[in-house]
C-alpha positions as a Markdown table, in Angstrom:
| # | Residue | x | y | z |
|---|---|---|---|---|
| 1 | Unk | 120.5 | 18.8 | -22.5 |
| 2 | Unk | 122.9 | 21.8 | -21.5 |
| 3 | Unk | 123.0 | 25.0 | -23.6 |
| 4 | Unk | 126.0 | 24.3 | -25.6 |
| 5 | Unk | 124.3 | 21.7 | -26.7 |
| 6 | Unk | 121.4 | 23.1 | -27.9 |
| 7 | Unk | 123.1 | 26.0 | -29.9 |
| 8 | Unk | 125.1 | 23.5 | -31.2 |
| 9 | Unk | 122.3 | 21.6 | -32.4 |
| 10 | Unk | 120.7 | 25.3 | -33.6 |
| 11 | Unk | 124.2 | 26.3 | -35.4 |
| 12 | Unk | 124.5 | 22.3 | -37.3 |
| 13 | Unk | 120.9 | 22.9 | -38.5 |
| 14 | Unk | 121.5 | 26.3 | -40.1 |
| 15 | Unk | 124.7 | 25.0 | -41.2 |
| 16 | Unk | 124.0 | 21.9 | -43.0 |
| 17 | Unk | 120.8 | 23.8 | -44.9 |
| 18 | Unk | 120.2 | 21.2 | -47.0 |
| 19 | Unk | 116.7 | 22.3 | -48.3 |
| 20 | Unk | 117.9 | 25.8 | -47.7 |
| 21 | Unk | 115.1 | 26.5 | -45.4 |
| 22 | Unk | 117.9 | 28.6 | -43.5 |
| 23 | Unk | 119.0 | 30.7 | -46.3 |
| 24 | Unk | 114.8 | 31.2 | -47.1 |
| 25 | Unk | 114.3 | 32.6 | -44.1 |
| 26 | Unk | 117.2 | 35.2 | -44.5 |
| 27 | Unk | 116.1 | 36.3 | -47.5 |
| 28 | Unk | 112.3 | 36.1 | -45.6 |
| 29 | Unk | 114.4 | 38.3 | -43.2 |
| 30 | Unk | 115.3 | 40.7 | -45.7 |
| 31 | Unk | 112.2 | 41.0 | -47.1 |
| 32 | Unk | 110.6 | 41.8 | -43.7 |
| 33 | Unk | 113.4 | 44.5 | -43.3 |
| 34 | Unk | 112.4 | 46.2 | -45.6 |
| 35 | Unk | 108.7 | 45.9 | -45.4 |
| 36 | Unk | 109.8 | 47.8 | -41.8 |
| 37 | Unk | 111.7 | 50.5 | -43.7 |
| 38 | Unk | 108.5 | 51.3 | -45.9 |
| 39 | Unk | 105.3 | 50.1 | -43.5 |
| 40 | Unk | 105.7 | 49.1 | -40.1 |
| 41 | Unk | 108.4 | 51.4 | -39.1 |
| 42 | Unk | 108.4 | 49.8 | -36.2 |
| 43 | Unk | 111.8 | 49.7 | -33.9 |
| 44 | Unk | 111.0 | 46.3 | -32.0 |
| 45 | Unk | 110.1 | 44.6 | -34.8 |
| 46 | Unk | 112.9 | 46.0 | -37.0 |
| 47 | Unk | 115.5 | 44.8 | -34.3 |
| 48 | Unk | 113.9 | 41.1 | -34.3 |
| 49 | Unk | 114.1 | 41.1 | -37.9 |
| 50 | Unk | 117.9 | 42.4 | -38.0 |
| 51 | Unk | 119.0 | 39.7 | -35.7 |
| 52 | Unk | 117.4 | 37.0 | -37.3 |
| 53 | Unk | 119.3 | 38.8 | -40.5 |
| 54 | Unk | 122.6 | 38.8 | -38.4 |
| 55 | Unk | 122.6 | 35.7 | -36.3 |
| 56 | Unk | 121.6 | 32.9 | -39.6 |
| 57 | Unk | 124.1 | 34.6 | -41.9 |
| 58 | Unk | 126.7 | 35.1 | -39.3 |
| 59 | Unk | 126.6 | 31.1 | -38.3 |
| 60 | Unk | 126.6 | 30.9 | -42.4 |
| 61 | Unk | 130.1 | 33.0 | -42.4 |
| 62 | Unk | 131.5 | 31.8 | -39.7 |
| 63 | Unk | 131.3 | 28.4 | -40.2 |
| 64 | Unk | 132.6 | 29.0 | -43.3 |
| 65 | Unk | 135.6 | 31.1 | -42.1 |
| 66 | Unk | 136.3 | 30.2 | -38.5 |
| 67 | Unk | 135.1 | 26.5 | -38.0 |
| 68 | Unk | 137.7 | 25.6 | -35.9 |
| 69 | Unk | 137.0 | 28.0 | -33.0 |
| 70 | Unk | 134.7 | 27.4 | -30.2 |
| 71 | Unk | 130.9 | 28.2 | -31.4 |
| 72 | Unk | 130.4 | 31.9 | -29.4 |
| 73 | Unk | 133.8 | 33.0 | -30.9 |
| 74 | Unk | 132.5 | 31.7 | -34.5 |
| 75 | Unk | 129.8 | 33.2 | -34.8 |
| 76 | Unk | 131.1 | 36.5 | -33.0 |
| 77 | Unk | 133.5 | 36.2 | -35.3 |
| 78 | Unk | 131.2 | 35.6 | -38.3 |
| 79 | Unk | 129.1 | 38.4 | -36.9 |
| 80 | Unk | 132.1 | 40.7 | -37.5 |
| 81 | Unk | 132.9 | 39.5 | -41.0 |
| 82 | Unk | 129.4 | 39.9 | -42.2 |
| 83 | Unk | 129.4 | 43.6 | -41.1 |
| 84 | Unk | 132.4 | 43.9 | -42.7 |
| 85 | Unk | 130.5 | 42.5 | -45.9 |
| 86 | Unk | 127.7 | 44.5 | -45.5 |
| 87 | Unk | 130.0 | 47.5 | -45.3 |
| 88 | Unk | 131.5 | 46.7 | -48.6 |
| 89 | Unk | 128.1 | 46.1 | -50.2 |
| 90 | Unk | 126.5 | 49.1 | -49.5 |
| 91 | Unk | 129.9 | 50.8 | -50.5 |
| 92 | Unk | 129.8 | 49.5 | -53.9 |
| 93 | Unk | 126.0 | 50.2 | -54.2 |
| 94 | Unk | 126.2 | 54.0 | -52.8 |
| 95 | Unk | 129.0 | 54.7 | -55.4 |
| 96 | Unk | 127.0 | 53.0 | -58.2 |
| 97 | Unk | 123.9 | 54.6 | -57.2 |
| 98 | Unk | 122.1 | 56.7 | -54.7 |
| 99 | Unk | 122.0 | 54.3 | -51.2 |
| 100 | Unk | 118.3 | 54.4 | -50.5 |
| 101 | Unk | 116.1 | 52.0 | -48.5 |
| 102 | Unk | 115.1 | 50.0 | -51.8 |
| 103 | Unk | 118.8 | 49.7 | -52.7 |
| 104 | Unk | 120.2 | 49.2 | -49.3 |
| 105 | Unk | 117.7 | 45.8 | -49.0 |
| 106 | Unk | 119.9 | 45.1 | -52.6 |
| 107 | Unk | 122.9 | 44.9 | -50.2 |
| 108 | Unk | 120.9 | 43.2 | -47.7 |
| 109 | Unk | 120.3 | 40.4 | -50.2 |
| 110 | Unk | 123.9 | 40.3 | -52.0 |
| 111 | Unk | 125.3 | 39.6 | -48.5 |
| 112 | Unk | 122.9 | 37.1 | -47.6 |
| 113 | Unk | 123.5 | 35.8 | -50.8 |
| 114 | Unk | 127.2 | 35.4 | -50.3 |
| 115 | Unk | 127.1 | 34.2 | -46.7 |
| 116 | Unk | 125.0 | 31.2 | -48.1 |
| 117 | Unk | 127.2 | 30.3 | -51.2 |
| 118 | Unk | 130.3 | 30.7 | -49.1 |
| 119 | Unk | 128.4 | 28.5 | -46.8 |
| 120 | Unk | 127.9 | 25.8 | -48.7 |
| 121 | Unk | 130.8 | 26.1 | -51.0 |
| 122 | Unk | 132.9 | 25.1 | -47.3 |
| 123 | Unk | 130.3 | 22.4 | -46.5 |
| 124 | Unk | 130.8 | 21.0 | -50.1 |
| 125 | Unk | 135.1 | 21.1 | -49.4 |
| 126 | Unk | 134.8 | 19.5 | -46.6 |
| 127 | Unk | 132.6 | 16.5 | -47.8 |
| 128 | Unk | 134.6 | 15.8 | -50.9 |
């Protein structure tokens, strides 16, 4: 089995998220972000976390967005959006309030909130 292959197999699993064990573990992923921000403060494990965070919601946005493209320019692709996202959302919550660690994981979910409902609102066009 070549690598292509395997992230294939890695980006259909997140993609299809049909117990939403995928979008569960974002959310687990924002949780643990901000568990970091508060506790750990630790840098390694606060850049494990962030790509987890980056990587499952940017396959989520990029499928949604870009599924025609080959799979490394979809999810760079979806990578991009969801900063773009994420620049929107913390935007909107630093001119409604104060952007602190306990609102910035409120943008952190939002996001990852909207990658997955895009997500699936695509994977529901497409099968009906």
């Amino acid at each position: 089995m070549t690598s292509s292959q395997i992230f294939e197999r890695a980006e259909a699993f997140i993609v299809n998220d049909r117990k939403l064990s995928a979008t569960l573990v974002s959310y687990a992923s924002v949780f643990l972000v901000l568990a970091n921000l508060t506790l750990v403060h630790s840098p390694i494990f606060g850049v494990i976390v962030a790509l987890t965070y980056l990587l499952l919601n940017g396959v989520f946005v990029g499928h949604a967005f870009f599924r025609k493209e080959r799979l490394l320019l979809r999810l760079l692709l979806g990578i991009l959006v969801l900063i773009t996202f994420l620049g929107l959302a913390s935007w909107i919550t630093m001119t409604a309030y104060n952007l602190d660690e306990t609102r910035s994981v409120i943008a952190l979910f939002i996001v990852a909130t909207l990658s997955s409902l895009t997500n699936k609102l695509e994977t529901w066009r497409q099968r009906g």
